[in-house]
N, C-alpha and C positions, 0 to 999 in steps of 0.2 A: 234231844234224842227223839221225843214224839213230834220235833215236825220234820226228821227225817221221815221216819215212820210212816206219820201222813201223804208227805210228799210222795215217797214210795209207793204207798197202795191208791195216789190220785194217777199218778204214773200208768200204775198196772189197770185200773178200771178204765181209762183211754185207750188202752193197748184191746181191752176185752170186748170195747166196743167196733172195732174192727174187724167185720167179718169177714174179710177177704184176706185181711194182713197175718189176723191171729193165727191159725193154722202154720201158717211159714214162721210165724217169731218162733211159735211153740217148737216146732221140727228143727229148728236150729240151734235153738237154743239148749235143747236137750242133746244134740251131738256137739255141740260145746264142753257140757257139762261130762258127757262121756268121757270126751277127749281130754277133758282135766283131771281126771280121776285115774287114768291111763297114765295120763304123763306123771301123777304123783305116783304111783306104782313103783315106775321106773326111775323116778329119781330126778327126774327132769325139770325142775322147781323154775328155773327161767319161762318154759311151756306154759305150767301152771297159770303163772301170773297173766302171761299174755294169752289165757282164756280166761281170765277173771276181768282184763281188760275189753277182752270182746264182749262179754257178757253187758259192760256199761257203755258200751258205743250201743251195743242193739236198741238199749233205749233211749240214744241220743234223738232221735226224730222225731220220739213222741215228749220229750221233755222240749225241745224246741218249740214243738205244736203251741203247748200251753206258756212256755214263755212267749214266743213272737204273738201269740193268738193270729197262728196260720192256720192250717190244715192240708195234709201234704197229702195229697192222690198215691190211693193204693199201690200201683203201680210204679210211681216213683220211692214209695216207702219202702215195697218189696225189691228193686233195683236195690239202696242202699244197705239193705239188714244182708243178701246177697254178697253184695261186695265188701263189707265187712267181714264176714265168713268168707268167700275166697280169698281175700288177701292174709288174714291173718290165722285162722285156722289151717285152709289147703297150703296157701302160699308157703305159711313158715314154719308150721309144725307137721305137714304132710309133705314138705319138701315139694310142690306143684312149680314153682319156681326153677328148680331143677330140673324134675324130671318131664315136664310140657316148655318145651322151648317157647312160643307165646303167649303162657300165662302171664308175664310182666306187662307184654306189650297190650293183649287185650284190657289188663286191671288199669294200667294207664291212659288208654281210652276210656273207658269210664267213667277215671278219676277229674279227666278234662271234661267231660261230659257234666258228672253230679255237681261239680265246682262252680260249672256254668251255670249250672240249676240255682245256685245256693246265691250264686253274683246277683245274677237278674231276678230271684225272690226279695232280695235286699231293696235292688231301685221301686222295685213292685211294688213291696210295702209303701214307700214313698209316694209312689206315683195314685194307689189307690187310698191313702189314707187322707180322710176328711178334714183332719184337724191339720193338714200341710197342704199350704197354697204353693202344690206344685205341677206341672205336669211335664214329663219326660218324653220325649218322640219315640215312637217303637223300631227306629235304627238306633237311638244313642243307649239304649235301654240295650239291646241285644252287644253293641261296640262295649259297655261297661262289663256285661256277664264275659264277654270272650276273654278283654282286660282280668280281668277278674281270677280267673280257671288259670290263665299261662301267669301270671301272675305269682298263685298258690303251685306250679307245676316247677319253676323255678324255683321258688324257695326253697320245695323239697328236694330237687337237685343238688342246691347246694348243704343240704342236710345230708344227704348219700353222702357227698364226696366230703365235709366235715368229719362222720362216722369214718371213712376210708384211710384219711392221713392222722386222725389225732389216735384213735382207738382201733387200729389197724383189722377195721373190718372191709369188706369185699360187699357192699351193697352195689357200687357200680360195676356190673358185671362185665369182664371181659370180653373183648370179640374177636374170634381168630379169624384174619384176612390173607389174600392172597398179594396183597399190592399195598405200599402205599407212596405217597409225593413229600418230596422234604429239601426244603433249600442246604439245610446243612449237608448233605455231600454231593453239592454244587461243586464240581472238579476246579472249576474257575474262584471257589469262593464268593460266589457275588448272592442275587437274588433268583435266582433262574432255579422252577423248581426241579428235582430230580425224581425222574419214577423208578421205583421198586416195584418191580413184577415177578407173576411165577417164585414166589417164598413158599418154600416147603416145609421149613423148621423155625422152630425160637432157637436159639443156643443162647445160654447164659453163660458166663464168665463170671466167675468169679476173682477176689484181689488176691488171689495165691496164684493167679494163674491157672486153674483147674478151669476145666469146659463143662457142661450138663447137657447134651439134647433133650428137649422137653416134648419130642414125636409128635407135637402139634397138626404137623399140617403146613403152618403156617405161621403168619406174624401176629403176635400174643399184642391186639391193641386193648390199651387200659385205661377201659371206661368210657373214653370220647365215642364212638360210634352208641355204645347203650345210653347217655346219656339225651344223644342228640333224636335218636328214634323215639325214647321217650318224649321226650316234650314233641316231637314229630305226631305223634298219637294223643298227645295230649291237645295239641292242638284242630285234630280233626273232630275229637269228641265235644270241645268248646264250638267250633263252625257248627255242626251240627245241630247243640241244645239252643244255641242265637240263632240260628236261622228260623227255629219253631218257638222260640221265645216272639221274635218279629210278627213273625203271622198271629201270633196271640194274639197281642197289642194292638197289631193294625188290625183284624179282623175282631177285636172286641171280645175277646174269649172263645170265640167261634173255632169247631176243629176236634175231632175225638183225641187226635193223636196229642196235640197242645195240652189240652185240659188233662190229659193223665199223664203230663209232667211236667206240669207248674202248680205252685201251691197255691190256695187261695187264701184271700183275706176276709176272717171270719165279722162279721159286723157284730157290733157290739151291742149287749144286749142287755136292756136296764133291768135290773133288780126290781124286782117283785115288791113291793109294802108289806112291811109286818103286822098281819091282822092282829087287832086289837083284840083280848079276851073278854 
């Protein structure tokens, strides 16, 4: 129990030493805490938890810091505590998923983005640590972070659509279209694909025979387009953080933009001697 404790308040005096960071941890964290005290109000206990969850991601960065012994640029740190709070405060307890049609897609940019941040901090490590005889090219280094990002972008896709068929939730969000191509009513039967165009309506059928208009619009497609724009954005925010991870490497650290989104590697610092009395 006391080297939670500890842990905890080595934790928070990291966090206090940031003075650019702390202001945004503190202002978030405190409309977290709101937000949890609202949804216990209401009765909202699922809410709760997933602001008691954000509340231990916010200090996933600075626990990382002191385990990897990084040091992760303000600016990258405030990007993260940010999207932590959009996704899972605005996103799913203020419904921003709903009601801003590109809140998914810009989080998932991001998400490609920070990911790639986190791939190419990995090789970094490697590449700048003393005691590993190694050195990595600043193309294979940026090719691992992008690997890396669509990598984790995937996996969570197939976590959506896991949650979708077993526990019959709706994370892969719908998209109503006007068209789409499909060999099955290929009039021939063969491979030849057929276009659907100008669809106005879903209609469902049901096995009693009963019909429902569902006043769509249009054709109710499930998931495949949300999933594929996703990793579509995911993948442009990986290009992105490799393209400036590159220039890092080859230019040597050189770059305002580079250095306040890549971590650095903090050198190790010998312990002091214990004076004799």
């Amino acid at each position: 129990m006391r080297e939670k404790k500890k842990s905890k308040s080595v934790l928070m005096q990291d966090m206090r030493s940031k003075k650019v960071v702390l202001p945004v941890y503190l202002v978030l964290r405190a409309l977290v805490i709101l937000t949890g005290v609202a949804q216990f109000f209401n009765g909202n206990y699922e809410n709760v938890f997933l602001c008691v969850l954000t509340l231990i991601l916010m200090l996933m960065p600075t626990a990382l810091e002191r385990q990897l012994h990084i040091d992760l640029p303000d600016t990258l740190e405030i990007i993260i505590l940010l999207f932590i709070f959009a996704a899972e405060i605005l996103g799913e307890i203020q419904e921003f998923y709903l009601l801003i049609p590109f809140w998914d897609t810009v989080l998932h940019t991001l998400n490609g983005f920070l990911f790639a941040a986190i791939g190419f901090s990995i090789v970094n490590l490697l590449n700048e640590n003393k005691h590993i005889s190694m050195t990595l090219s600043p193309f294979y280094m940026a090719v691992t972070a992008f690997c890396f990002s669509m990598t984790i972008g995937i996996l969570w896709e197939f976590f959506e659509w896991g949650m979708d068929c077993w526990f019959g939730m709706d994370m892969q969000k719908d998209t109503i279209l006007a068209g789409f191509n499909t060999v099955n009513l290929d009039p021939a039967g063969g491979n030849t694909a057929y276009h659907v165009r100008n669809v106005v309506d879903t209609v469902l059928v049901y096995a009693d025979g009963t019909t429902q208009s569902m006043g769509l619009g249009g054709y109710l497609d499930v998931g495949l387009m949300d999933t594929m724009m996703d990793l579509l954005v995911n993948l442009i925010g990986a290009v992105v953080f490799s393209f400036f991870g590159f220039f890092y490497v080859k230019t040597k650290g050189q770059g305002k933009i580079a250095r306040s989104l890549i971590p650095n590697v903090l050198e190790d610092t010998p312990e002091e001697p214990e004076k004799e009395l």
